[in-house]
DSSP file (Angstrom, degrees, kcal/mol; ACC not computed):
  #  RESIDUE AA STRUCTURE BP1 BP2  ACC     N-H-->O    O-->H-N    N-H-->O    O-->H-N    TCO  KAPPA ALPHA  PHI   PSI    X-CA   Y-CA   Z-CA
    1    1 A X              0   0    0      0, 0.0     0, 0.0     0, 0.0     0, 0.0   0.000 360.0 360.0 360.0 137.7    0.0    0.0    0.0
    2    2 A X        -     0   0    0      1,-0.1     2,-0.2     2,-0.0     0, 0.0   0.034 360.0-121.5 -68.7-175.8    1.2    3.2   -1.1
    3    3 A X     >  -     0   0    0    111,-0.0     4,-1.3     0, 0.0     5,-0.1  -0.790  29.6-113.8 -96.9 152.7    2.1    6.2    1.8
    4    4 A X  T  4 S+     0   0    0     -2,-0.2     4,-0.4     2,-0.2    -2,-0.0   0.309 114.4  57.6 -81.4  23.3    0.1    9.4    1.3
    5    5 A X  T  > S+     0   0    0      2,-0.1     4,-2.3     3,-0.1    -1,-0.2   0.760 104.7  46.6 -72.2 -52.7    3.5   11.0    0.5
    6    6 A X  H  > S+     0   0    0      2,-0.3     4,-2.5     1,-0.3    -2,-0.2   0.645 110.5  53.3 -95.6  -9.7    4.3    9.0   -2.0
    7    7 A X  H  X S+     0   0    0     -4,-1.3     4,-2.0     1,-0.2     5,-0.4   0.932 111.2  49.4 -85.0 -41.0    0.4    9.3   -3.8
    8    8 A X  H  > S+     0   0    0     -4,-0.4     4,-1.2     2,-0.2    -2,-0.3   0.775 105.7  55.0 -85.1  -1.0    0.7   12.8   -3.8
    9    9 A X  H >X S+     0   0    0     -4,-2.3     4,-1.4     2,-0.2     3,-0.8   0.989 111.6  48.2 -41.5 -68.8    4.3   12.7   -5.4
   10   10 A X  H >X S+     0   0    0     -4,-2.5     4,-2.4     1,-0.2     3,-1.2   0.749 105.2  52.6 -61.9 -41.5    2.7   10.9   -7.9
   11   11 A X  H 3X>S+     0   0    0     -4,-2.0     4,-0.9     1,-0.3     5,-0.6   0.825 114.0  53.3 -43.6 -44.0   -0.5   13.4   -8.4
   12   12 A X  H <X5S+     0   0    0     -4,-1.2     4,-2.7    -3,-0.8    -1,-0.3   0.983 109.4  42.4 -68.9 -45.4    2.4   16.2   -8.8
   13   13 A X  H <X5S+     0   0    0     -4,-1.4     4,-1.2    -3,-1.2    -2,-0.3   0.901 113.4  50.6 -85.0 -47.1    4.2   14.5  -11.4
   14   14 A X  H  <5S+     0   0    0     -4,-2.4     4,-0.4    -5,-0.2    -1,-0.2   0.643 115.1  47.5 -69.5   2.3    1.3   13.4  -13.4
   15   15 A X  H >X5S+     0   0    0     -4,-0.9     4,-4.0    -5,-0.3     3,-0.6   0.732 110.4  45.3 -94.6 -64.5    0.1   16.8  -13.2
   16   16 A X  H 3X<S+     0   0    0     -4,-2.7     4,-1.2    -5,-0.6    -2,-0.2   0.730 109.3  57.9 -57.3   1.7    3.0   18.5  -14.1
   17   17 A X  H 3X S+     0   0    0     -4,-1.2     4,-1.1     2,-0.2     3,-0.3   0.903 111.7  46.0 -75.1 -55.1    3.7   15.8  -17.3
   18   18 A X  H X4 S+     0   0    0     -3,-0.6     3,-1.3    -4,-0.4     4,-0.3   0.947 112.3  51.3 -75.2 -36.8    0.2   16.9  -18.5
   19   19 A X  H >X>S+     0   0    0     -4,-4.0     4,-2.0     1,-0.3     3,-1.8   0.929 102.2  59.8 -71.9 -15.8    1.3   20.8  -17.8
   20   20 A X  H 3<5S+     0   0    0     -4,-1.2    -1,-0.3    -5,-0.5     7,-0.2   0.701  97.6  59.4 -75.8 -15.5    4.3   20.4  -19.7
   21   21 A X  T <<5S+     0   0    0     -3,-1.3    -1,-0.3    -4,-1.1    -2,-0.2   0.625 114.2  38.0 -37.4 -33.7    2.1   19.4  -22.6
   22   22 A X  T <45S+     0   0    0     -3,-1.8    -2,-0.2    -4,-0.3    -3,-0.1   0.847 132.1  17.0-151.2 -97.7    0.5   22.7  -22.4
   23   23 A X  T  <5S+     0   0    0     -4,-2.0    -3,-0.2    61,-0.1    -2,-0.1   0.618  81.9 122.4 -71.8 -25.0    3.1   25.1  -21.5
   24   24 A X    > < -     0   0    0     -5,-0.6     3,-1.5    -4,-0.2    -4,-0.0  -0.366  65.3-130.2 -57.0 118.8    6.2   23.4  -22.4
   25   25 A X  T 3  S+     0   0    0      1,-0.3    -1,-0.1     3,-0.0    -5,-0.0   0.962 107.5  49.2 -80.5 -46.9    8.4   25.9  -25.4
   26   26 A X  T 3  S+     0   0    0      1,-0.1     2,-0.8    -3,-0.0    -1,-0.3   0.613  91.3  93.9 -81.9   1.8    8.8   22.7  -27.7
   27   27 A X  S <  S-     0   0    0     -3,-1.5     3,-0.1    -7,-0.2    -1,-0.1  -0.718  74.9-125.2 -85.3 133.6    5.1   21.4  -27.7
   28   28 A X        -     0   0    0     -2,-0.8     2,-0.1     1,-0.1    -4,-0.1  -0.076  32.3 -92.6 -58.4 155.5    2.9   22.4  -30.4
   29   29 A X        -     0   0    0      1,-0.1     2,-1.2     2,-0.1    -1,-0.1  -0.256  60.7 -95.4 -68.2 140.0   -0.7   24.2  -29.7
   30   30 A X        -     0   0    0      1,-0.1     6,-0.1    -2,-0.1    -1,-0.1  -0.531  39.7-147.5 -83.4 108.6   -3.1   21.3  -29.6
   31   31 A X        +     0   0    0     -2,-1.2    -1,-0.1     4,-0.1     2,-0.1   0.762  67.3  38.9 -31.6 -66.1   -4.6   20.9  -33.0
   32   32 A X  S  > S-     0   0    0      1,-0.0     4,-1.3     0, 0.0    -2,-0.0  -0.257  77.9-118.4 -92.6 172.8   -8.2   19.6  -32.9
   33   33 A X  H  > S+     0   0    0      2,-0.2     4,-0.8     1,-0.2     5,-0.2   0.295 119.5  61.9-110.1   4.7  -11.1   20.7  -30.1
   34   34 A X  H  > S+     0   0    0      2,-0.2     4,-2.5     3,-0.1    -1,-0.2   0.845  99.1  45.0 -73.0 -48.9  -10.9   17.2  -29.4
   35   35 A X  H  > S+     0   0    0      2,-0.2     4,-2.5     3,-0.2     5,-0.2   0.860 112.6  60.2 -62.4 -51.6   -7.4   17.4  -28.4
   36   36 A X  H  X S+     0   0    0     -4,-1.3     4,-1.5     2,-0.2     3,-0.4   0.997 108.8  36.9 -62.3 -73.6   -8.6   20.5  -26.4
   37   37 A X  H >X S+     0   0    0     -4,-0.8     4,-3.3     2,-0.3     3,-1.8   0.965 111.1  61.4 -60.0 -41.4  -11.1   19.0  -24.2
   38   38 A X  H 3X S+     0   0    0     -4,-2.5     4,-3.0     1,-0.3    -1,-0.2   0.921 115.1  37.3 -43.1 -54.0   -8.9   15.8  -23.8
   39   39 A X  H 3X S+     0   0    0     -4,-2.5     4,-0.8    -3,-0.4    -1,-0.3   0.447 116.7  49.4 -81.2 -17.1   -6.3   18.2  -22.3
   40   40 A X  H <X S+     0   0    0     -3,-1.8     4,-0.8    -4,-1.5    -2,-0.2   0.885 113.4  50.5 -91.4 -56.6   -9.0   20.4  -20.4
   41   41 A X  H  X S+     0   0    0     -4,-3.3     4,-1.9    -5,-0.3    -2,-0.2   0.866 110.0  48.4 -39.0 -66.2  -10.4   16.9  -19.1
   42   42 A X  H >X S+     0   0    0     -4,-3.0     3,-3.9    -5,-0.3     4,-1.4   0.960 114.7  46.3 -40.7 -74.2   -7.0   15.7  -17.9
   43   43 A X  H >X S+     0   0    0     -4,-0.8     3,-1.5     1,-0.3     4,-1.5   0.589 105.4  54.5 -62.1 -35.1   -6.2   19.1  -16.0
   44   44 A X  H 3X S+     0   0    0     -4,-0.8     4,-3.1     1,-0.3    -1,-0.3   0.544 104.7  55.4 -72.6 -17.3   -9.2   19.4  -14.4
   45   45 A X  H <X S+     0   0    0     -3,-3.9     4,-1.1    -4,-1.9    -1,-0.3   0.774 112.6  53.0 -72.8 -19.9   -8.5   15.5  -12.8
   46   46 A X  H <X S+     0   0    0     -3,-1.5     4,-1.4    -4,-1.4    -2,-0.2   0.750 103.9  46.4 -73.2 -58.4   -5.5   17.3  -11.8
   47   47 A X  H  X S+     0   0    0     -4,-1.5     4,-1.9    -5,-0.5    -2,-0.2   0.965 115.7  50.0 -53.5 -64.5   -7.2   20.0  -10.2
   48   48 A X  H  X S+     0   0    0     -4,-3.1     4,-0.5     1,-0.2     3,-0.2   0.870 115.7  41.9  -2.7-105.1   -9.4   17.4   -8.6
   49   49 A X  H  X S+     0   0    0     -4,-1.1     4,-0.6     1,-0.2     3,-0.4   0.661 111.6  46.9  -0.3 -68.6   -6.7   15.5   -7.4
   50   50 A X  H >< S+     0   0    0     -4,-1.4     3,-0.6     1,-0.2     4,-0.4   0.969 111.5  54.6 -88.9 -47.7   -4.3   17.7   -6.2
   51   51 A X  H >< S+     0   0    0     -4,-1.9     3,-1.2     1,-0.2    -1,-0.2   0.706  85.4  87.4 -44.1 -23.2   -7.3   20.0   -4.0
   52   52 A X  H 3< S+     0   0    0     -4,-0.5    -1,-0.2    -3,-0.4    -2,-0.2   0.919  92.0  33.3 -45.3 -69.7   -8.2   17.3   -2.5
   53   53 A X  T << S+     0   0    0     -4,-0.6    56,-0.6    -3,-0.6    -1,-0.3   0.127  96.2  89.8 -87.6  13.6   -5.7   17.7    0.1
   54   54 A X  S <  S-     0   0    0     -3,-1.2     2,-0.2    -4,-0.4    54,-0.1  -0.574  82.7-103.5-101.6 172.4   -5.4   21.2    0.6
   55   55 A X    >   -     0   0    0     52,-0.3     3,-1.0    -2,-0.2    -1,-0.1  -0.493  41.5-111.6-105.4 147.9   -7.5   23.4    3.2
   56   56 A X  T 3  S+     0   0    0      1,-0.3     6,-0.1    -2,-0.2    -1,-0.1   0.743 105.0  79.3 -63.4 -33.3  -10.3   25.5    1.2
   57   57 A X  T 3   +     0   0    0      4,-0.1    -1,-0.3     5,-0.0     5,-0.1   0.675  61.8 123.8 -37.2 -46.7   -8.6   28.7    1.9
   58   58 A X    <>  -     0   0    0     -3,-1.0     4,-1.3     1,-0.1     5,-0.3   0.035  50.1-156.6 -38.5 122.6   -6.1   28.4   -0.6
   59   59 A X  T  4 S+     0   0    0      1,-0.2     4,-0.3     2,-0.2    -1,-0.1   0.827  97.1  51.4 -72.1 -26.0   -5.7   31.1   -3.1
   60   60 A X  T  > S+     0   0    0      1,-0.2     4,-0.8     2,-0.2    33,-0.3   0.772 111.5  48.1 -79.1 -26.3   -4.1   28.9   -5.6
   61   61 A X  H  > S+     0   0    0      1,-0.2     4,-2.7     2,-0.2     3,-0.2   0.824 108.2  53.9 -78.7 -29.9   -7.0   26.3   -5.3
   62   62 A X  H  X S+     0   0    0     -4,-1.3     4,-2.5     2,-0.3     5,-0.4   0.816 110.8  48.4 -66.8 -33.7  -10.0   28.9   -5.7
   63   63 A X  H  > S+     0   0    0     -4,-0.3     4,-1.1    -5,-0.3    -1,-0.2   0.767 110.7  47.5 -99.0 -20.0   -8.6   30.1   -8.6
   64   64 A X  H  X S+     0   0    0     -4,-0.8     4,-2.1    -3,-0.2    -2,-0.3   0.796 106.5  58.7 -83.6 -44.3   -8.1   26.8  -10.1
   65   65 A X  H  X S+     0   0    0     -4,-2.7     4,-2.5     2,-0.2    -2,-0.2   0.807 101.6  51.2 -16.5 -61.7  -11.3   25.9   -9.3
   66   66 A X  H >< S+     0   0    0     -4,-2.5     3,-0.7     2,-0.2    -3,-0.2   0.977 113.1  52.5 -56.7 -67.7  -13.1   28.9  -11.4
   67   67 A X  H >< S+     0   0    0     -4,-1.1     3,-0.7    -5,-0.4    -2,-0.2   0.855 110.5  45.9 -43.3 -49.3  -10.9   27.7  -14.3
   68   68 A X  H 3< S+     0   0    0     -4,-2.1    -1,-0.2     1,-0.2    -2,-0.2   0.799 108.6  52.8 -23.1 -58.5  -12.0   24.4  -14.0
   69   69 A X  T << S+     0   0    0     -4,-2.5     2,-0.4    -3,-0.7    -1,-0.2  -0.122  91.5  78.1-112.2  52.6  -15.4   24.9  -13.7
   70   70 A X  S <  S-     0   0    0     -3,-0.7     2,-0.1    -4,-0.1     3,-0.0  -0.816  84.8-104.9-126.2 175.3  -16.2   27.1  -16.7
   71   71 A X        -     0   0    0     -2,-0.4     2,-0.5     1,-0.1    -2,-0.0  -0.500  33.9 -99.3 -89.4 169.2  -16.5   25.6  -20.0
   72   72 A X        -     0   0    0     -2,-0.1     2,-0.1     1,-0.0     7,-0.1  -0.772  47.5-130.6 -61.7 119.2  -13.7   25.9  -23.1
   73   73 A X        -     0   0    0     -2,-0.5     6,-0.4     6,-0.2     9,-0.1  -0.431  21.1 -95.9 -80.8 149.7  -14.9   28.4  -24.9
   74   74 A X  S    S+     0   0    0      4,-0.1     4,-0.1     5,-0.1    -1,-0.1  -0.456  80.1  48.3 -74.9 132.5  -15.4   28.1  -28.9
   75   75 A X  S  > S-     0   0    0      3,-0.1     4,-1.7    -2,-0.1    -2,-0.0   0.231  86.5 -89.1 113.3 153.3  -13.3   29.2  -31.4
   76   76 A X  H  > S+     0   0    0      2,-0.2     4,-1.8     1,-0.2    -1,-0.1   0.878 114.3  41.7 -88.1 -61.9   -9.3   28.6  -31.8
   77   77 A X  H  > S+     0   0    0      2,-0.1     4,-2.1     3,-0.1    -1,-0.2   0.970 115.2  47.5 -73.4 -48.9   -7.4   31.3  -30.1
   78   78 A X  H  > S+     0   0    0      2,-0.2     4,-2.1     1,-0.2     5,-0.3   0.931 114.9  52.3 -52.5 -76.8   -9.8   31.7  -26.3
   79   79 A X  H  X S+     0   0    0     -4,-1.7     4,-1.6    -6,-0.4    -6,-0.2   0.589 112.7  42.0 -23.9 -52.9   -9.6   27.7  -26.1
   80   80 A X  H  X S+     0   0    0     -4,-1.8     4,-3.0     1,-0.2     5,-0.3   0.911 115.9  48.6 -65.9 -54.3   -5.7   27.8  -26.5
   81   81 A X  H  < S+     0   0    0     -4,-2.1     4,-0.4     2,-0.2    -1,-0.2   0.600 113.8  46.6 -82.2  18.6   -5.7   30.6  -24.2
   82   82 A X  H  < S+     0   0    0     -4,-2.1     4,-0.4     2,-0.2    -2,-0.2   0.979 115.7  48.3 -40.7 -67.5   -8.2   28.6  -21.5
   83   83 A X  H  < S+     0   0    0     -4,-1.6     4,-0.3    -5,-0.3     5,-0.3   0.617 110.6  42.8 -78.4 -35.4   -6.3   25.9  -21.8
   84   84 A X  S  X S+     0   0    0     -4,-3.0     4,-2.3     2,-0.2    -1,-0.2   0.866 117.3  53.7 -60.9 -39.8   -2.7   27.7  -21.3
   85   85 A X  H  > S+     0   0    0     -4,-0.4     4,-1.3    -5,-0.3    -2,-0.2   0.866 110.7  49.3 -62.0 -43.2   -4.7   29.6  -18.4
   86   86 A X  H  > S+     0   0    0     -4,-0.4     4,-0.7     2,-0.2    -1,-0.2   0.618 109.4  49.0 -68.0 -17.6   -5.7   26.0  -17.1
   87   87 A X  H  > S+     0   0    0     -4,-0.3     4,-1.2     2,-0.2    -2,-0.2   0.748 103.9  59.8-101.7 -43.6   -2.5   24.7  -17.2
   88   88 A X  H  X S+     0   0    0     -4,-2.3     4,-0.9    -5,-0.3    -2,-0.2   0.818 102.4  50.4 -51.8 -39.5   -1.1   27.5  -15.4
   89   89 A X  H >X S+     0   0    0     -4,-1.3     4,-1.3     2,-0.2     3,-0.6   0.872 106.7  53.6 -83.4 -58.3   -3.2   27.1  -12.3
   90   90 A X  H 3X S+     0   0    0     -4,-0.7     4,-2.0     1,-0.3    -2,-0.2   0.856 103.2  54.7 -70.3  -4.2   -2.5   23.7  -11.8
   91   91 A X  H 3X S+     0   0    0     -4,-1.2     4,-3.0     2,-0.2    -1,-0.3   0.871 108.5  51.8 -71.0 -35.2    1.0   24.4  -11.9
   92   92 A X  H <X S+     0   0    0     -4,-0.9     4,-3.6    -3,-0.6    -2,-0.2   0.980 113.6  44.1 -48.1 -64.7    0.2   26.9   -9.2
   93   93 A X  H  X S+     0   0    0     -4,-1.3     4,-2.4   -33,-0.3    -1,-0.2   0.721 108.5  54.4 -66.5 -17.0   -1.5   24.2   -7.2
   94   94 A X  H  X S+     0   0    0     -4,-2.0     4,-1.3    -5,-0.4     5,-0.3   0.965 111.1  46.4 -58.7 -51.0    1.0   21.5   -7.8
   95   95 A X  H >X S+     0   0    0     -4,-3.0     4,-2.6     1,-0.2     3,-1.0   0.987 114.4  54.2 -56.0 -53.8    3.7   24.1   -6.3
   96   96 A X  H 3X S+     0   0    0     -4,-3.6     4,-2.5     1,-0.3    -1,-0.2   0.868 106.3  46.1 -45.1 -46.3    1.0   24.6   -3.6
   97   97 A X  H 3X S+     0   0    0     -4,-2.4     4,-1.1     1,-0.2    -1,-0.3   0.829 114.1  48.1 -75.1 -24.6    0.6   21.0   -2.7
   98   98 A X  H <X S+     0   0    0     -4,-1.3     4,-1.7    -3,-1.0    -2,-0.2   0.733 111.2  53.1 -78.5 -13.8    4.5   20.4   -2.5
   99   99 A X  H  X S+     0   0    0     -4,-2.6     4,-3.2    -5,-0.3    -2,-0.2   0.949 115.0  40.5 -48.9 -54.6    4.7   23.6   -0.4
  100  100 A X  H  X S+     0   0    0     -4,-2.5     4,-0.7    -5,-0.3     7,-0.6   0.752 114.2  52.5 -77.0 -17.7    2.2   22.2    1.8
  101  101 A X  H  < S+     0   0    0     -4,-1.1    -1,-0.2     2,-0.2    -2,-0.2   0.667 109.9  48.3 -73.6 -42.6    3.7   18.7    1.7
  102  102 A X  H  < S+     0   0    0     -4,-1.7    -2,-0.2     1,-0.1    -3,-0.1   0.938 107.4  55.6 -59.4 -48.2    7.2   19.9    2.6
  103  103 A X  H  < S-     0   0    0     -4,-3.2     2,-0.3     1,-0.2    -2,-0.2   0.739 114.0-111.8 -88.4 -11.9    6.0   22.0    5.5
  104  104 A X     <  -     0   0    0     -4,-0.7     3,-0.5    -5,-0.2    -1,-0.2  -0.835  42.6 -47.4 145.3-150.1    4.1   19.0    7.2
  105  105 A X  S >  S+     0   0    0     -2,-0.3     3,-0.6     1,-0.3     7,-0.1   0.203 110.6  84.8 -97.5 -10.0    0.5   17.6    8.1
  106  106 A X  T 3  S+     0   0    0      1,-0.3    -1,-0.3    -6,-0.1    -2,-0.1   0.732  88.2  46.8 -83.1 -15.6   -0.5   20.8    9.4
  107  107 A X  T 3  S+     0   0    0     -7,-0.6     2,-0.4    -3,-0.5    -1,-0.3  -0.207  98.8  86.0 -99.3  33.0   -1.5   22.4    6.0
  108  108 A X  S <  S-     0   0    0     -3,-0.6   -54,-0.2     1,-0.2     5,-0.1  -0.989  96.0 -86.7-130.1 133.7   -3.6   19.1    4.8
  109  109 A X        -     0   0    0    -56,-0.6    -1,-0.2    -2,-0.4   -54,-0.1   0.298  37.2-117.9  -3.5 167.9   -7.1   18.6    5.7
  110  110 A X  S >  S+     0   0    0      2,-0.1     3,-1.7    -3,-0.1    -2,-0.1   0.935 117.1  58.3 -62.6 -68.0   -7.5   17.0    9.0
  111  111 A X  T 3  S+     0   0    0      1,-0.3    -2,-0.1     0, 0.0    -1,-0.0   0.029 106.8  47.4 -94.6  11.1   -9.1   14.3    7.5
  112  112 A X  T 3  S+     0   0    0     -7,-0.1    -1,-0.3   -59,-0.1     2,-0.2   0.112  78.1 119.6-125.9  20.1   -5.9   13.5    5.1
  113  113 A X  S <  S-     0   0    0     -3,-1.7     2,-0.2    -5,-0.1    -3,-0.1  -0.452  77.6-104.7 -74.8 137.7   -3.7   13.8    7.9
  114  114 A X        -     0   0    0     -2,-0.2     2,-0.3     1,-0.0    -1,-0.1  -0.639  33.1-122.9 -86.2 152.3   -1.9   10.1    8.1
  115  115 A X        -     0   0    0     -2,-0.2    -1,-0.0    -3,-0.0     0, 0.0  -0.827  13.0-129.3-104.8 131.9   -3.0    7.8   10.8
  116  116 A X        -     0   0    0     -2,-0.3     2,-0.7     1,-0.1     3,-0.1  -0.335  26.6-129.6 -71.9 153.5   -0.8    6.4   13.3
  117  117 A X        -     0   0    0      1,-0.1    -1,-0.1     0, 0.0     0, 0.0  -0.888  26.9-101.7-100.0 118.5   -1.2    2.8   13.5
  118  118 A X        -     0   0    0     -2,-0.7     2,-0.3     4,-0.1    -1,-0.1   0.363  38.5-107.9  -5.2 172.3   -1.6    1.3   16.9
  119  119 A X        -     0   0    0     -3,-0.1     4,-0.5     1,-0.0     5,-0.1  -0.555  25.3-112.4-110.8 149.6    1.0   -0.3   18.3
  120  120 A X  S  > S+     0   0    0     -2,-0.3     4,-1.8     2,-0.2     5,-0.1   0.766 118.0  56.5 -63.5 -37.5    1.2   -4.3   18.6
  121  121 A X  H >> S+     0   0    0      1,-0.2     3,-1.7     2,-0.2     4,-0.7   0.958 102.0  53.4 -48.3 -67.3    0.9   -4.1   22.2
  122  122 A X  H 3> S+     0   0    0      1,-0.3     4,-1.2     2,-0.3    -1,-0.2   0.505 107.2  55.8 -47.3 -33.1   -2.3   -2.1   21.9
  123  123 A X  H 3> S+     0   0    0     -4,-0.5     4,-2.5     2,-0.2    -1,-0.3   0.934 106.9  50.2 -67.4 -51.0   -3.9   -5.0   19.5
  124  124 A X  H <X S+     0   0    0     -4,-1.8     4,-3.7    -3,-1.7    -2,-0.3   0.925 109.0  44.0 -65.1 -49.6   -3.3   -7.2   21.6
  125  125 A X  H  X S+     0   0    0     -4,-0.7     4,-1.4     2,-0.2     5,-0.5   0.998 114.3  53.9 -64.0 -82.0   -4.9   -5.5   24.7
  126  126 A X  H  X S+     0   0    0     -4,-1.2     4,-2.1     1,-0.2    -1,-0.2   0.833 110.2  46.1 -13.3 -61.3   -7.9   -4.5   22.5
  127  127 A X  H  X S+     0   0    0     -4,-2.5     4,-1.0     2,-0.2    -1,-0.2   0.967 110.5  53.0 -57.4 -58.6   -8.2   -8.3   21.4
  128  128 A X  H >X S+     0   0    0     -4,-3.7     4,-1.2     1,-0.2     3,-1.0   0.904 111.7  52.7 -50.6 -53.2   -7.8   -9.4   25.5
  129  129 A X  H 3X S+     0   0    0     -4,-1.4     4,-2.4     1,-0.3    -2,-0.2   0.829 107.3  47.0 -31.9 -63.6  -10.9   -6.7   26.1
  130  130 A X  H 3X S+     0   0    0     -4,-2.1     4,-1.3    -5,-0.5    -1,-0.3   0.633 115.5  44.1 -57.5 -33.8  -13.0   -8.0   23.8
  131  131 A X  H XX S+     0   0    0     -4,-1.0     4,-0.6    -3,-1.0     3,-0.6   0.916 110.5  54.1 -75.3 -95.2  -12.4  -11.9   25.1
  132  132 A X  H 3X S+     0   0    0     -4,-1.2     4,-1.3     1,-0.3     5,-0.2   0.504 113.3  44.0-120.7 -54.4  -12.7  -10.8   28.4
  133  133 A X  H >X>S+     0   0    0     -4,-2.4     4,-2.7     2,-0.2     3,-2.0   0.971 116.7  48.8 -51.7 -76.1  -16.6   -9.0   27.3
  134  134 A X  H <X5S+     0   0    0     -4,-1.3     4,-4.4    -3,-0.6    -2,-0.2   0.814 110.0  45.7 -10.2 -85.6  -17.5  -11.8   25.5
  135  135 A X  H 3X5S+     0   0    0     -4,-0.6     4,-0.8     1,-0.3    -1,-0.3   0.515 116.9  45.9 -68.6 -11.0  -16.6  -14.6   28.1
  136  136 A X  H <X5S+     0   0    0     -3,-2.0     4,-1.9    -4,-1.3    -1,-0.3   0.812 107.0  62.9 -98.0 -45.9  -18.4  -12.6   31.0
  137  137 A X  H  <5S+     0   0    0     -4,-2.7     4,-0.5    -5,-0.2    -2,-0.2   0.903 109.7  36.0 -11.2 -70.0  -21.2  -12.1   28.6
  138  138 A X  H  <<S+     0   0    0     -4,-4.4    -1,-0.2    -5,-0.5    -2,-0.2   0.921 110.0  61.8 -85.5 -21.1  -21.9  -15.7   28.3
  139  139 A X  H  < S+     0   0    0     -4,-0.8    -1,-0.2     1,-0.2    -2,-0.2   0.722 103.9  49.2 -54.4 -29.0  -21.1  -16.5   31.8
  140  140 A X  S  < S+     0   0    0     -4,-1.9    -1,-0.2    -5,-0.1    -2,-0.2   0.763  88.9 102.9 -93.5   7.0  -23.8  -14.4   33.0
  141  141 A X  S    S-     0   0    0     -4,-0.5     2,-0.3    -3,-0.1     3,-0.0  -0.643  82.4-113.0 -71.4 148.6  -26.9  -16.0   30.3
  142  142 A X        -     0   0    0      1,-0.0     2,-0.1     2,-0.0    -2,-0.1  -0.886  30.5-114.3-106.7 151.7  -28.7  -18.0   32.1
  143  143 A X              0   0    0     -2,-0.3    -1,-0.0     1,-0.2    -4,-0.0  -0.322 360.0 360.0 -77.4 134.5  -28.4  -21.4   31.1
  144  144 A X              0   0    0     -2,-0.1    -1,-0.2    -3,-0.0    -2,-0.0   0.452 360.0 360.0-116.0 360.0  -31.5  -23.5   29.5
């Protein structure tokens, strides 16, 4: 099972591979309006993805958010520059999520905060607890 370090590495690097599509000086402007939503679709799984684990607050996530959730607009030059606009904010929020990822567990969600795992003692005692209900439980039924 992966760590949640090591998922949001990967969520950074598959975002920035997709921004470098985008922004990147040797790749060509995306031909077709097929090619344009394919590439708005991806970054906005990116956007997804990568908010997930940040607190709501975030300037870079709001703002990716609005981009996200508008449509690509018709007609050649506003797609390209959506989609360069799109690409741009999730580069923001990638930097944002390794910012937040460097500086610890206090800038992620509570509720993406990693969970310690019990201790082996602690299983065990849990397990003994549980016998110990059980078996006084059935001692006290009265018998038919």
């Amino acid at each position: 099972m992966e760590s949640a370090e090591t998922l949001k590495r990967n969520y950074v690097a598959a975002a920035a591979d997709t921004v470098a599509l985008v922004l990147a000086d040797d790749s060509p402007l995306p031909d077709t309006a097929a090619d344009i939503d394919d590439l708005a679709l991806r970054l906005r799984g990116h956007i997804s993805q990568l908010g997930a684990g940040l607190l709501s607050d975030e300037p870079a996530l709001a703002r990716a958010r609005a981009l996200s959730s508008t449509p690509v607009p018709d007609g050649y030059m506003p797609s390209r520059v959506h989609l360069v606009r799109m690409a741009e904010a999730t580069q923001e929020l990638a930097d944002a999520v390794a910012r937040h990822a460097a500086a610890g567990p206090s800038g992620m969600r509570p509720e993406t905060r990693p969970l310690r795992l019990p201790s082996r003692d602690t299983a065990r005692v849990l397990v003994f607890t549980v016998a110990m209900i059980v078996l006084i439980l059935a001692a006290s039924l009265p018998r038919t």
